[in-house]
DSSP file (Angstrom, degrees, kcal/mol; ACC not computed):
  #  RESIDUE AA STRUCTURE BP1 BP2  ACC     N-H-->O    O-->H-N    N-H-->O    O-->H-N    TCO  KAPPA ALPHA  PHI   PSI    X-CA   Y-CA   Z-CA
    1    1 A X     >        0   0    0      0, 0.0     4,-1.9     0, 0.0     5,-0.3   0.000 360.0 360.0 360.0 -44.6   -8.9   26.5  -56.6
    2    2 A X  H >>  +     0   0    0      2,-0.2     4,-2.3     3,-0.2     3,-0.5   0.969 360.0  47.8 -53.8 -44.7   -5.1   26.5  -56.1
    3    3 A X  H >> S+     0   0    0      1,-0.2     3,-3.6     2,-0.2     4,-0.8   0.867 109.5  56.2 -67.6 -70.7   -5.0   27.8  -52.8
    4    4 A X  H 3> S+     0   0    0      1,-0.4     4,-2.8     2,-0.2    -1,-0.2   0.545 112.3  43.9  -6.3 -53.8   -7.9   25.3  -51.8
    5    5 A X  H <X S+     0   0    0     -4,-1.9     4,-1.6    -3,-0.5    -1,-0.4   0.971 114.8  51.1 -86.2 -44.0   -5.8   22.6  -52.9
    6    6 A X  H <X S+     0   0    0     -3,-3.6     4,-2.9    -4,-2.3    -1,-0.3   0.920 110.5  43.6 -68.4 -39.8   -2.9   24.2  -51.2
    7    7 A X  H  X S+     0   0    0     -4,-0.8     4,-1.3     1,-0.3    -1,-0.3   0.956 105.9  59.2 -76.4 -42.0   -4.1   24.7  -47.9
    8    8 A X  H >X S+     0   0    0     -4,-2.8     4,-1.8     2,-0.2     3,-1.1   0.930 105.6  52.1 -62.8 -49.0   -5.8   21.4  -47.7
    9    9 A X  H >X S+     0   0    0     -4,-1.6     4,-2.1     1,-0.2     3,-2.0   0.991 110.1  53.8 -41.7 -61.4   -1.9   19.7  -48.3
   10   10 A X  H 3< S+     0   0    0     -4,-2.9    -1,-0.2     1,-0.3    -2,-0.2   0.756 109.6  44.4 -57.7 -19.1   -1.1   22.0  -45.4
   11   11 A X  H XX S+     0   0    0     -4,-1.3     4,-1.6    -3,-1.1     3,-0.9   0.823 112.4  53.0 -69.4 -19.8   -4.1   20.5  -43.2
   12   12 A X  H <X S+     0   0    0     -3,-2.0     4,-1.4    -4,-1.8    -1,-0.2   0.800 110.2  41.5-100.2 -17.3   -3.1   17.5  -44.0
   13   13 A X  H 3< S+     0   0    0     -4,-2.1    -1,-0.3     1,-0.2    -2,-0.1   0.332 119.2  54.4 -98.3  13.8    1.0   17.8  -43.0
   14   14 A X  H <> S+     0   0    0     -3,-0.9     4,-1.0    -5,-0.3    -2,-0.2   0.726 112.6  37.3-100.9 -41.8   -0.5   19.4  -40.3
   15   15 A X  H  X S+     0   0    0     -4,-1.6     4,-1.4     2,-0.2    -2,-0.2   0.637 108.8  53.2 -64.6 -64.7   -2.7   16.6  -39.4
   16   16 A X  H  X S+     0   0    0     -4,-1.4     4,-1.5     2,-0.2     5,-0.5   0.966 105.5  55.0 -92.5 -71.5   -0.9   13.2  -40.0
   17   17 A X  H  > S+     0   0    0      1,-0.2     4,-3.5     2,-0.2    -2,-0.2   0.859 115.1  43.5 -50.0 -59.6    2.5   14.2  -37.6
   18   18 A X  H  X S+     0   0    0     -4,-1.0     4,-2.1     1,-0.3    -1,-0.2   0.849 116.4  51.9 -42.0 -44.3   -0.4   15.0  -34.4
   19   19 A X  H >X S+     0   0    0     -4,-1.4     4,-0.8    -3,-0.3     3,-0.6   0.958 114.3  40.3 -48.5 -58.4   -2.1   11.8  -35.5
   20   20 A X  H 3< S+     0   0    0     -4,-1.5    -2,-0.2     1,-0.3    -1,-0.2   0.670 113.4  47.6 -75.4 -29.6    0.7   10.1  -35.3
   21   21 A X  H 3< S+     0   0    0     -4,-3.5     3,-0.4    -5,-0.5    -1,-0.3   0.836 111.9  49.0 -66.5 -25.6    2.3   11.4  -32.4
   22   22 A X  H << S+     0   0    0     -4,-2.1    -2,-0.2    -3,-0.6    -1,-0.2   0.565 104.4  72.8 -83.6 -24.6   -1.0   11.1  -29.9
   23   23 A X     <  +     0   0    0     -4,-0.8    -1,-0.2    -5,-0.2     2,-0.2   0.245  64.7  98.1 -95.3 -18.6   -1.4    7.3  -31.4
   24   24 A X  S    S-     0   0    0     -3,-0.4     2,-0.6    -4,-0.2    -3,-0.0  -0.619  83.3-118.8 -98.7 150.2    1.4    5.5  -29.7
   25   25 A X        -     0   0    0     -2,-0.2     2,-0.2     0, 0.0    -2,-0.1  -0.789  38.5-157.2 -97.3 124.6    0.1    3.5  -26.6
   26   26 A X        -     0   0    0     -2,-0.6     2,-0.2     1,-0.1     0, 0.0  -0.572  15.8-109.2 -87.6 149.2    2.3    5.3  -23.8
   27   27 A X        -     0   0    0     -2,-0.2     2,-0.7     1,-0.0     3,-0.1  -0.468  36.8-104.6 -52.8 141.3    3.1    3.6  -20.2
   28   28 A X        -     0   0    0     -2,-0.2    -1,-0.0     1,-0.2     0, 0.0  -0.739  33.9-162.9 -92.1 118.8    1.4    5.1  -17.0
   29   29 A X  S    S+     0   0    0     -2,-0.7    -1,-0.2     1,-0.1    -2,-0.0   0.662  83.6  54.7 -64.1 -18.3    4.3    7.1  -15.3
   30   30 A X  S    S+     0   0    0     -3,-0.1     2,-0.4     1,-0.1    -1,-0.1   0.941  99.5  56.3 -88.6 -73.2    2.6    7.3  -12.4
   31   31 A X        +     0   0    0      1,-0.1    -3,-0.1    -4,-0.0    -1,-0.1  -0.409  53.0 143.3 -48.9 111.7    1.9    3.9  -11.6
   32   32 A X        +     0   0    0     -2,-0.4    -1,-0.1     2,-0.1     2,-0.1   0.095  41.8 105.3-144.8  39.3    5.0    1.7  -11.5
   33   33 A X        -     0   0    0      3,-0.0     2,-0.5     0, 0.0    -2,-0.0  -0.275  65.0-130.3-102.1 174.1    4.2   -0.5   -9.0
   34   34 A X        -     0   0    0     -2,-0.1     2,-0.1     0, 0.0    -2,-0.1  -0.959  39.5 -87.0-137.2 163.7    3.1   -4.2   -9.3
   35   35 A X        -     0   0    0     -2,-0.5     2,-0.5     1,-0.1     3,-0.0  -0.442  56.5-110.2 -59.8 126.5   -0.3   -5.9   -7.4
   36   36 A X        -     0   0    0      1,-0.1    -1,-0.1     2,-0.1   116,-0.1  -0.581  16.9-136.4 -60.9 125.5    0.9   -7.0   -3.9
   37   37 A X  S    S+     0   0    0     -2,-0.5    38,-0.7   114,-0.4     2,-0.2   0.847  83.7  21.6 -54.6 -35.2    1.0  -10.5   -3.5
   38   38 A X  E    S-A   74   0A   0     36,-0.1     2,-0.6   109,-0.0    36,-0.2  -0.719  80.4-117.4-113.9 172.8   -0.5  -10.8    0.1
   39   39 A X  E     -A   73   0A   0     34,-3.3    34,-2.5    -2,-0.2     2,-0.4  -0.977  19.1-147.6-109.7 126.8   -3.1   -8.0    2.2
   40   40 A X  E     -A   72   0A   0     -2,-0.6     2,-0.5    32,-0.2    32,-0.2  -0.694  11.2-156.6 -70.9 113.9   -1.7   -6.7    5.1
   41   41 A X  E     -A   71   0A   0     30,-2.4    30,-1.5    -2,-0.4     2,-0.9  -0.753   7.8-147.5-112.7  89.6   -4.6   -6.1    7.4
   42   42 A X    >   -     0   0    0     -2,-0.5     3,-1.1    28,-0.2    28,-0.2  -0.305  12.7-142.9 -47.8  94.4   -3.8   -3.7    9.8
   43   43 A X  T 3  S+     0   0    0     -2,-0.9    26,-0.5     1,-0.2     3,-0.1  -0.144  80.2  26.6 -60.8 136.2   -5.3   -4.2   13.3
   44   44 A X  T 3  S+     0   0    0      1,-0.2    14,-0.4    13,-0.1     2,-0.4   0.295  93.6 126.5 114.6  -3.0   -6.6   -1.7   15.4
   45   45 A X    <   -     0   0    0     -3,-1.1    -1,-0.2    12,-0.1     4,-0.1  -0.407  65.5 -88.3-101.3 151.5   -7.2    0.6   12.3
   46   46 A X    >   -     0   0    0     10,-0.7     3,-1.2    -2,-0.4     2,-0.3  -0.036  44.0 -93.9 -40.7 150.0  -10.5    2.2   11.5
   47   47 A X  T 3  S+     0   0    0      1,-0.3    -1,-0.1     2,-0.1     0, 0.0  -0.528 116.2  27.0 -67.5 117.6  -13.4    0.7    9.4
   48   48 A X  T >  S+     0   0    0     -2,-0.3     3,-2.0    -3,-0.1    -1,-0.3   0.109  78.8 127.3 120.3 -42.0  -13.0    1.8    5.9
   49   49 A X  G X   +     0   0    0     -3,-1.2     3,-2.2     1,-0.3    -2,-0.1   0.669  53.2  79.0 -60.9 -40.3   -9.3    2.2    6.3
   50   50 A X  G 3  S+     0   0    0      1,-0.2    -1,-0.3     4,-0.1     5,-0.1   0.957  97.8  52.2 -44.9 -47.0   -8.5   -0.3    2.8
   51   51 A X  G <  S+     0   0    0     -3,-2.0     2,-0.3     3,-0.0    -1,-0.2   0.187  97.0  76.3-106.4  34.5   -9.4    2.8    1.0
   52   52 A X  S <  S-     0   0    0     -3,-2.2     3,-0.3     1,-0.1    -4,-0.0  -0.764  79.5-135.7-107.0 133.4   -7.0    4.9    2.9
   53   53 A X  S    S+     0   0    0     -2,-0.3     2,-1.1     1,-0.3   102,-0.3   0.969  97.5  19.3 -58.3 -67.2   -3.2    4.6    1.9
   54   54 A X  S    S-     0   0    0    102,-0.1     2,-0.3    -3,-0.1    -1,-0.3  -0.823  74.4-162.3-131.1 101.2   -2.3    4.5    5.5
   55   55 A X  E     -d  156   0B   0     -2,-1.1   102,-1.9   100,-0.7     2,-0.5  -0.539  21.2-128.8 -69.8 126.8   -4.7    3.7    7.9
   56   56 A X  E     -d  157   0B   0     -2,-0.3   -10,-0.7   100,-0.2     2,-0.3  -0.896   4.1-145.8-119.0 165.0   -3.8    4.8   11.5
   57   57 A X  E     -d  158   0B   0    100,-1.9   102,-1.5    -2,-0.5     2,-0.3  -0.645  21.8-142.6 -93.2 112.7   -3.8    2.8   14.7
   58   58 A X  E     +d  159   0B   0    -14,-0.4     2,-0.3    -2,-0.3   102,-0.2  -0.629  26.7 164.8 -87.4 138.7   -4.8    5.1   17.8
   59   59 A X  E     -d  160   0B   0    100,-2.3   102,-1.5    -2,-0.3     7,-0.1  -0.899  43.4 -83.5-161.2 146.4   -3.1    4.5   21.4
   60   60 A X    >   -     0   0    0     -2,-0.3     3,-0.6   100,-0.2     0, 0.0   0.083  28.2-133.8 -21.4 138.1   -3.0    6.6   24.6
   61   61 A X  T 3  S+     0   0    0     99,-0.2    72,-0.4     1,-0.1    -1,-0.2   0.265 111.5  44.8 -78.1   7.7   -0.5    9.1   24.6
   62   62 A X  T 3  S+     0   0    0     70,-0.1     2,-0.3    63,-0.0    -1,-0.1   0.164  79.7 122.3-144.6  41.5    0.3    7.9   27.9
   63   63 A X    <   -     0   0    0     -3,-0.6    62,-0.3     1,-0.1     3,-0.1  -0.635  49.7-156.9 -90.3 137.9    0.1    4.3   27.1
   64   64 A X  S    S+     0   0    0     -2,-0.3     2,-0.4     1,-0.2    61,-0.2   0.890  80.7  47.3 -82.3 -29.0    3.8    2.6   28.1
   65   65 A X        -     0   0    0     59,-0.1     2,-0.3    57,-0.1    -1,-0.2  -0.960  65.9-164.0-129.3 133.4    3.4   -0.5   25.5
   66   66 A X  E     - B   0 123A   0     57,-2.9    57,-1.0    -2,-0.4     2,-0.6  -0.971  10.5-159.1-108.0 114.7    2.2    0.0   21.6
   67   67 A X  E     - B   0 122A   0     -2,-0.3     2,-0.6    55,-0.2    55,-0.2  -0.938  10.7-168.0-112.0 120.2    1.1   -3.6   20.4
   68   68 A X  E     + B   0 121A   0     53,-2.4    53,-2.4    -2,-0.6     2,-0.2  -0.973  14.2 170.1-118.3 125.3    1.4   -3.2   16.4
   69   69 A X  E     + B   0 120A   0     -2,-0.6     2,-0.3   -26,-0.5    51,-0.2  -0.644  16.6 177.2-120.3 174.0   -0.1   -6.0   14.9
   70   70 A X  E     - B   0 119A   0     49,-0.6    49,-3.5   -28,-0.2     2,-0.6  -0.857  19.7-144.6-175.3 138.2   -1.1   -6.8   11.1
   71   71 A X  E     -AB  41 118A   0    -30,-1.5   -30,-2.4    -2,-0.3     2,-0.7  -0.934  15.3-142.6-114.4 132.6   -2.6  -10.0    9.8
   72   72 A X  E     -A   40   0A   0     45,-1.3    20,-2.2    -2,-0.6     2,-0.3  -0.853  16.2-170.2-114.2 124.8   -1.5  -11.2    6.3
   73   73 A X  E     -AC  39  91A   0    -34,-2.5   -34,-3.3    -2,-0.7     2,-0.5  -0.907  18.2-145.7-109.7 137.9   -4.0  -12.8    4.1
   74   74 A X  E     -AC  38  90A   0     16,-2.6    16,-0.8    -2,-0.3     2,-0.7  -0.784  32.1-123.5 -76.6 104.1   -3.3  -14.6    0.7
   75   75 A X  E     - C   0  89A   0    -38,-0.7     2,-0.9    -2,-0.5    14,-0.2  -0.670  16.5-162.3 -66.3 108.6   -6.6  -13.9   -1.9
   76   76 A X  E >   + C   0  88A   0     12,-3.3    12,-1.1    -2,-0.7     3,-0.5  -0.711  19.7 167.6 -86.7  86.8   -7.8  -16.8   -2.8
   77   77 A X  G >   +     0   0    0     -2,-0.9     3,-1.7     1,-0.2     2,-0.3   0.701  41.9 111.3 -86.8   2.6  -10.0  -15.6   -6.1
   78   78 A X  G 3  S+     0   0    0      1,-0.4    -1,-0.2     2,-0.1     3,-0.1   0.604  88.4  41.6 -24.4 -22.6  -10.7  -19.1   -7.7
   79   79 A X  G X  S+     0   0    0     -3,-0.5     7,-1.3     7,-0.4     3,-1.1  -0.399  77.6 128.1-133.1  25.8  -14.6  -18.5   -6.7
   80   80 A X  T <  S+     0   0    0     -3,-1.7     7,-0.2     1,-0.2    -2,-0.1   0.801  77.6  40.6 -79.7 -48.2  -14.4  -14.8   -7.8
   81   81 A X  T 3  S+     0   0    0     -4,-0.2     2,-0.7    -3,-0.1    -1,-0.2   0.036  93.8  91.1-108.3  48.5  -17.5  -15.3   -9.9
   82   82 A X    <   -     0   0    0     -3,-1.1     4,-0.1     1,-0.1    -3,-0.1  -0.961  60.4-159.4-121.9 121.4  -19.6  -17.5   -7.6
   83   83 A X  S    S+     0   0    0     -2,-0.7    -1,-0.1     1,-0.2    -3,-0.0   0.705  90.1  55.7 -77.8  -2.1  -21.7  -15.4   -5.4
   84   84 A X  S    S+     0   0    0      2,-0.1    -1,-0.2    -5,-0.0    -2,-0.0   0.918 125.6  23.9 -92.1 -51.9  -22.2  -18.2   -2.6
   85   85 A X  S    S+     0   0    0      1,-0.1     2,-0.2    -6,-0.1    -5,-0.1   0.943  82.4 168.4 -90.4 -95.9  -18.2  -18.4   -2.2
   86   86 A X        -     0   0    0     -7,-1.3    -7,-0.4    -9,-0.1     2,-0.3  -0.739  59.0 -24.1 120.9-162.9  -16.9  -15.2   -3.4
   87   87 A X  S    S-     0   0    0     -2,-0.2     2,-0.3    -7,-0.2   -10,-0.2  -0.719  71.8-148.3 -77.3 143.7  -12.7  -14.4   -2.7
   88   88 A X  E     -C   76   0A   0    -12,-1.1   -12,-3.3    -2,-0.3     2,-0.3  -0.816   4.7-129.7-110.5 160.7  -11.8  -16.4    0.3
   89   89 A X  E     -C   75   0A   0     -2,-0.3     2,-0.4   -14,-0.2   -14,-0.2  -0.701  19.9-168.3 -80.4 130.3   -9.1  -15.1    2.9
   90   90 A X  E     -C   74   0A   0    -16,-0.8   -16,-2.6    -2,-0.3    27,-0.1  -0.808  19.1-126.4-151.5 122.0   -6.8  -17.2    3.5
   91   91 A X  E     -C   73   0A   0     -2,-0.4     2,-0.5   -18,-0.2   -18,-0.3  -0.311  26.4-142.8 -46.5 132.0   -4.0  -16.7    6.7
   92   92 A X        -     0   0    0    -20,-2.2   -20,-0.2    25,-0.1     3,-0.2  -0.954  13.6-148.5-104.9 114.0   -0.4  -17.0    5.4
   93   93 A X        +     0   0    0     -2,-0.5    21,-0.2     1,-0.2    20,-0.1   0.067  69.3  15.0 -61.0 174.7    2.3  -18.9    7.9
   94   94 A X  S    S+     0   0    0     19,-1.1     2,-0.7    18,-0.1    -1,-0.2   0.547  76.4 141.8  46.9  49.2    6.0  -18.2    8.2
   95   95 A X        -     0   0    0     -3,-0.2    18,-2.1   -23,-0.1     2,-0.9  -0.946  41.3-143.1-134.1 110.8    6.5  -14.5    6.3
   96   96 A X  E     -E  112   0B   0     -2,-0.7    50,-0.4    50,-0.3     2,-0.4  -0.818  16.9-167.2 -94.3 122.7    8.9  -12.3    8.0
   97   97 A X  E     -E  111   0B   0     14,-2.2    14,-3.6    -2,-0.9     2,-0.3  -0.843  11.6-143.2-107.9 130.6    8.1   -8.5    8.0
   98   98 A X  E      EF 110 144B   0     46,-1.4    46,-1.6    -2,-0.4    12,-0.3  -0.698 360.0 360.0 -70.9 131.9   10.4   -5.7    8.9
   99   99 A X              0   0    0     10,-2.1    43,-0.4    -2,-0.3    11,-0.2   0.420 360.0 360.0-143.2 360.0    8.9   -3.3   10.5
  100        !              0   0    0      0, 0.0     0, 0.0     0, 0.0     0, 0.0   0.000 360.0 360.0 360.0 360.0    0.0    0.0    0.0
  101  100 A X              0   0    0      0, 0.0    41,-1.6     0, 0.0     6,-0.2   0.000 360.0 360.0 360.0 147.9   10.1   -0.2   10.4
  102  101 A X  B >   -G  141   0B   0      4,-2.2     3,-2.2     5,-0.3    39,-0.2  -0.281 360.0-110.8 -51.2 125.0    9.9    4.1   10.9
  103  102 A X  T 3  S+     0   0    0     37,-3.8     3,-0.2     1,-0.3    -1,-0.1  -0.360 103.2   5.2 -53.4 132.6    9.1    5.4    7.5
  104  103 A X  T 3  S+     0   0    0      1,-0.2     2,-0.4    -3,-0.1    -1,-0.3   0.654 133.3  56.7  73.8  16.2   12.2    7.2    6.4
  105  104 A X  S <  S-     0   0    0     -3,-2.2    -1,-0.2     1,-0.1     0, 0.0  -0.730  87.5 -16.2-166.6-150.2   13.9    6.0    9.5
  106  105 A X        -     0   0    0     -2,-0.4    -4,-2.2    -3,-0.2    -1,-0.1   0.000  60.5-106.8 -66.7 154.7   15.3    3.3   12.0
  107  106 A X        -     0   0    0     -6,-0.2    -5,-0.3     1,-0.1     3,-0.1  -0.048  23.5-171.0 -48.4 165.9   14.0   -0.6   12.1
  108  107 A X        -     0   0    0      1,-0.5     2,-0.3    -7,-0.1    -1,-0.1  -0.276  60.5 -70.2-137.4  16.2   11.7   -1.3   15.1
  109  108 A X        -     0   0    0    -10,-0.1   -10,-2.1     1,-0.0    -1,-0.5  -0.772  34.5-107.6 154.8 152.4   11.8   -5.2   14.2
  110  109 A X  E     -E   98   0B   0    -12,-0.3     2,-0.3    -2,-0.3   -12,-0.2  -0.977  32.4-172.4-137.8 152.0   11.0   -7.9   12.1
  111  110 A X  E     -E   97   0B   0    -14,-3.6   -14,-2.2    -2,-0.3     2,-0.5  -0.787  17.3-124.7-123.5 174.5    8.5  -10.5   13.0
  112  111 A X  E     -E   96   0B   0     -2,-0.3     8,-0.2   -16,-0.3   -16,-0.2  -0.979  31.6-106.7-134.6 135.8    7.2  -13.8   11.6
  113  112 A X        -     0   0    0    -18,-2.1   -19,-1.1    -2,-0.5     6,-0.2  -0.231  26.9-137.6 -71.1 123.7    3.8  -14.6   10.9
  114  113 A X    >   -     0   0    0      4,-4.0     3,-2.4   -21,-0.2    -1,-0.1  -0.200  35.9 -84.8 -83.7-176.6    2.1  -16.8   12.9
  115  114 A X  T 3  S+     0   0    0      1,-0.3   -22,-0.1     2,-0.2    -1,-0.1   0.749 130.0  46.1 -59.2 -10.5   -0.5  -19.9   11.8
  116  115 A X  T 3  S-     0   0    0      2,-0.2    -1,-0.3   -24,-0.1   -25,-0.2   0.887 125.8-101.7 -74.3 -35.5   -3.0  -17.3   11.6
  117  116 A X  S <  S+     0   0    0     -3,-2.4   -45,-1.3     1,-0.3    -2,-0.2  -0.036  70.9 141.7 102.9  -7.6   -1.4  -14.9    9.9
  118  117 A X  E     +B   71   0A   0    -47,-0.2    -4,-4.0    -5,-0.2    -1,-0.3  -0.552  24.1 178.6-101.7 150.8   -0.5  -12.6   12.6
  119  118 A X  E     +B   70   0A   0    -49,-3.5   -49,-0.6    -6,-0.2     2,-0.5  -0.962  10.7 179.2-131.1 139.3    2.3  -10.8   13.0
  120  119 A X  E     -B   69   0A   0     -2,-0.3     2,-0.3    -8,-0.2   -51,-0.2  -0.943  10.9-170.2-148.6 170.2    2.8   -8.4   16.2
  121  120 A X  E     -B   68   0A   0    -53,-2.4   -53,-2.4    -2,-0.5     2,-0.1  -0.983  12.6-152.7-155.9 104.4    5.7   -5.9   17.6
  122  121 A X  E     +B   67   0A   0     -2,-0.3     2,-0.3   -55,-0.2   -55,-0.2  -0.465  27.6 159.0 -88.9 168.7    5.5   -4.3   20.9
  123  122 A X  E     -B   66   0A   0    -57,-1.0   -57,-2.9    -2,-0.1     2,-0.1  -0.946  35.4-114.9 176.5 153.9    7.3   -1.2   21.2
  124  123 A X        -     0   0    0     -2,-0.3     6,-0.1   -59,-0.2   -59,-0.1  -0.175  31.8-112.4-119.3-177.4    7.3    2.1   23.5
  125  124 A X  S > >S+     0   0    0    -62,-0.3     5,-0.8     2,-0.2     3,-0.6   0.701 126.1  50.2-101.1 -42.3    6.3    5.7   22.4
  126  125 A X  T 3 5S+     0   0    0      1,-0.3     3,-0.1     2,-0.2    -1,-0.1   0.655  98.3  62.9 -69.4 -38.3   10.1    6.5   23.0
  127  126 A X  T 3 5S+     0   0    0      1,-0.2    -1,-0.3     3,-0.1    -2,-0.2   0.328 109.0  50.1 -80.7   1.4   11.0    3.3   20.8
  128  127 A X  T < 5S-     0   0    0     -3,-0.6    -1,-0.2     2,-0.2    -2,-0.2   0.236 124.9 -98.6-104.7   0.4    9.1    5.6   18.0
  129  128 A X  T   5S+     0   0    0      1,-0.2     2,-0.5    -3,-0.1    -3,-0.2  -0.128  85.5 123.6 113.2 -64.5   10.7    8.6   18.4
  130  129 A X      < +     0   0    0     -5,-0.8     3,-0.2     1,-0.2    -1,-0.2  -0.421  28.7 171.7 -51.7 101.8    8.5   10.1   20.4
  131  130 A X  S    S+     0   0    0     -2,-0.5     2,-0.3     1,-0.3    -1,-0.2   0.811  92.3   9.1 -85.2 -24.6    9.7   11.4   23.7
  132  131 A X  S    S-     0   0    0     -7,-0.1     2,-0.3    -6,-0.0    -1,-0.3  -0.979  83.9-161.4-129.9 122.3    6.2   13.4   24.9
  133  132 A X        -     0   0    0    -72,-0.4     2,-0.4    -2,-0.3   -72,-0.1  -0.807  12.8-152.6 -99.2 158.0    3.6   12.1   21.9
  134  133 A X        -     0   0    0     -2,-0.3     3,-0.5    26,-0.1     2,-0.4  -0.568  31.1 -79.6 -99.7 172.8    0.6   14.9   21.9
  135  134 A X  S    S+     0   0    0     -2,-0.4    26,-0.2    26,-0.2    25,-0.1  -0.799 119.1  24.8 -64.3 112.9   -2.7   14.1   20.8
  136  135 A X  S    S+     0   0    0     24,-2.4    -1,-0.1    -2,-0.4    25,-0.1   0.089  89.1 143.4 126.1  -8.9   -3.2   14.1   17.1
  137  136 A X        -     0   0    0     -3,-0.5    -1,-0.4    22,-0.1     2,-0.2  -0.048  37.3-146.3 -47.4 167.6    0.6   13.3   16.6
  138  137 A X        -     0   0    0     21,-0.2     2,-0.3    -3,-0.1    21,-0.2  -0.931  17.2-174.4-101.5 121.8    1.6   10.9   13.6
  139  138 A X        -     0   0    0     -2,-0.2    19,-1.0    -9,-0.0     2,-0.4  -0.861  22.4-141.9-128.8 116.1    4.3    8.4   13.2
  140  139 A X  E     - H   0 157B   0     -2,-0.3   -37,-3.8    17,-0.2     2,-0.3  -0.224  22.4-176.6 -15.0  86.6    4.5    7.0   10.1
  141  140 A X  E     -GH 102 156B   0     15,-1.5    15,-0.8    -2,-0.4     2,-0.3  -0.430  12.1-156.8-113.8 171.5    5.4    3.2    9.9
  142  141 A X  E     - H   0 155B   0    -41,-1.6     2,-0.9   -43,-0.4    13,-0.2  -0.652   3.9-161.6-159.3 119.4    6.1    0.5    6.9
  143  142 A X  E     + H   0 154B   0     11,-2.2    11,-2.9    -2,-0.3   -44,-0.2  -0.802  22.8 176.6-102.2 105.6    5.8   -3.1    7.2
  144  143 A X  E     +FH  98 153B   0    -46,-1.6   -46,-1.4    -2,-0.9     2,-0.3  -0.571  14.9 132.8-116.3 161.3    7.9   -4.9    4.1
  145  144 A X        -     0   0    0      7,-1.7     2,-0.3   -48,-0.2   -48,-0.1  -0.795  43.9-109.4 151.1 170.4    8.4   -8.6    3.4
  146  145 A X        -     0   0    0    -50,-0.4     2,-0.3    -2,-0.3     5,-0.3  -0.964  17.9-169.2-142.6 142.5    8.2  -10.9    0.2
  147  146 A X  B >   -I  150   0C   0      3,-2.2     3,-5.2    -2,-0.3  -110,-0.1  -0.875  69.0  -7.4-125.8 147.2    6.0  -13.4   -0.7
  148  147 A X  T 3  S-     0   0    0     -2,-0.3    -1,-0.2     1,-0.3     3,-0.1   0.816 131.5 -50.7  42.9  56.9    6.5  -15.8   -3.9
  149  148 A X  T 3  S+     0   0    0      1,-0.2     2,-0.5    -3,-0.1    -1,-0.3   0.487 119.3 119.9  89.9 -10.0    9.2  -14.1   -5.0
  150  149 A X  B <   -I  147   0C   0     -3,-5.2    -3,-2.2  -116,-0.0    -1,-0.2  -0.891  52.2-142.2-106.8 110.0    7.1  -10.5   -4.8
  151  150 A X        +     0   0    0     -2,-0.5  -114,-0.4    -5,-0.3     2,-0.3  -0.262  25.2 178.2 -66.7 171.5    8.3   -7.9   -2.6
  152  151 A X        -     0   0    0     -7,-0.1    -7,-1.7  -116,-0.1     2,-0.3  -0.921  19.3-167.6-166.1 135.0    5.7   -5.5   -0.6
  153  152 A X  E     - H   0 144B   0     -2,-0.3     2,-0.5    -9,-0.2    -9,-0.2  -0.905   5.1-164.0-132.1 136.1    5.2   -2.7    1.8
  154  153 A X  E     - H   0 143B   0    -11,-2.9   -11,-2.2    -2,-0.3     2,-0.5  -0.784  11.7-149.8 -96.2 142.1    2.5   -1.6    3.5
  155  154 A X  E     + H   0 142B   0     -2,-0.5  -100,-0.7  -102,-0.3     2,-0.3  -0.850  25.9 156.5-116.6 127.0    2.4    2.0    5.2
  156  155 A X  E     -dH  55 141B   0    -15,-0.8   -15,-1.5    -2,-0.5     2,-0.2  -0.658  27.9-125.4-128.6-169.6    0.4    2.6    8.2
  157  156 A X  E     -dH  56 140B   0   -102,-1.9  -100,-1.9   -17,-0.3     2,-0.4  -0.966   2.0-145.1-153.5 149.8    0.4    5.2   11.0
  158  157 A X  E     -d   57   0B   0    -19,-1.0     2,-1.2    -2,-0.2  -100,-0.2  -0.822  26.2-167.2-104.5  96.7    0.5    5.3   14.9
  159  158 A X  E     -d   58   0B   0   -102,-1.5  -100,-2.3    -2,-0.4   -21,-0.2  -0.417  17.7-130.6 -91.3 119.5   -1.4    8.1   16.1
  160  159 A X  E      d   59   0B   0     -2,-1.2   -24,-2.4   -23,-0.2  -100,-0.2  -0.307 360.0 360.0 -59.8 129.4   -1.5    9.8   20.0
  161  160 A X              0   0    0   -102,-1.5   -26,-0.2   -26,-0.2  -101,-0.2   0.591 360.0 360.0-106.4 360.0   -4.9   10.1   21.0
C-alpha cells in the first residue's frame, strides 16, 4: 500500500508541471501579419488566383510594353449577413503604390485612379530580363498604406 501511495505522488508531480506547461495560451509564430486593409486585384491574372499567394500575369516574351495593372477595392462588410447585398466592393481613389522587383529595384509608384486602378508600363528589360523564355518568372510587390495600415501584395510576370 506504500508504494501505491508513493507512486501515485510521483504521477501526480509528474502530471501537474505538463498540465501546466501545455495550458498557457501561446501566440501563432507563424502568423504575424495583420488583415490588409484594402484587396489588390491583380489584373490580367488567372481565375482562382485569390487563393494563390501570387498570382501571375502572362505576356509575350516578345511583347515590347508590359501594362501591370491592379485595382484596389475597400470591403465594405456592413451587409455581410444579408444574402440579397452581401460584401460590396468598393473602388478606393488617391492610394499611391510602389511597385517594385521582389528583392530588388523600384519600377514605380502609381496613384490610384477613381476606379481604383492603378497601372505601370514597363519593358521586359525594365524587369531584368534581357531575353525572357517561356515559363520564366519575375517576381513583383505592390506596397502602399491605407488608414494608417501598411500592405503588400506579391504577384508575378510570367513569359509565355
Amino acid at each position: 500500500m506504500i508504494r501505491f501511495k508513493r507512486y501515485i505522488k510521483l504521477a501526480i508531480m509528474a502530471i501537474v508541471p505538463v498540465v501546466l506547461l501545455f495550458s498557457c495560451k501561446a501566440e501563432d509564430p507563424w502568423v504575424d501579419n495583420t488583415v490588409a486593409p484594402l484587396l489588390v486585384d491583380i489584373i490580367g491574372a488567372d481565375f482562382g488566383y485569390p487563393i494563390e499567394k501570387q498570382p501571375a500575369v502572362g505576356y509575350a516574351a516578345s511583347a515590347s510594353e508590359l501594362k501591370l495593372s491592379a485595382r484596389l477595392l475597400e470591403l465594405d462588410k456592413t451587409n455581410i449577413l444579408n444574402k440579397d447585398i452581401g460584401i460590396d466592393s468598393i473602388p478606393v481613389a488617391g492610394i499611391t503604390i510602389s511597385v517594385a522587383i521582389k528583392g530588388g529595384a523600384s519600377l514605380g509608384e502609381v496613384t490610384s485612379d477613381a476606379d481604383g486602378m492603378v497601372s505601370l508600363t514597363k519593358s521586359w528589360t525594365d524587369l531584368g530580363v534581357t531575353a525572357p523564355a517561356a515559363g520564366q518568372l519575375v517576381p513583383l510587390t505592390w506596397t502602399g498604406s491605407y488608414k494608417g495600415v501598411g500592405f503588400t501584395r506579391y504577384s508575378q510576370v510570367k513569359a509565355l
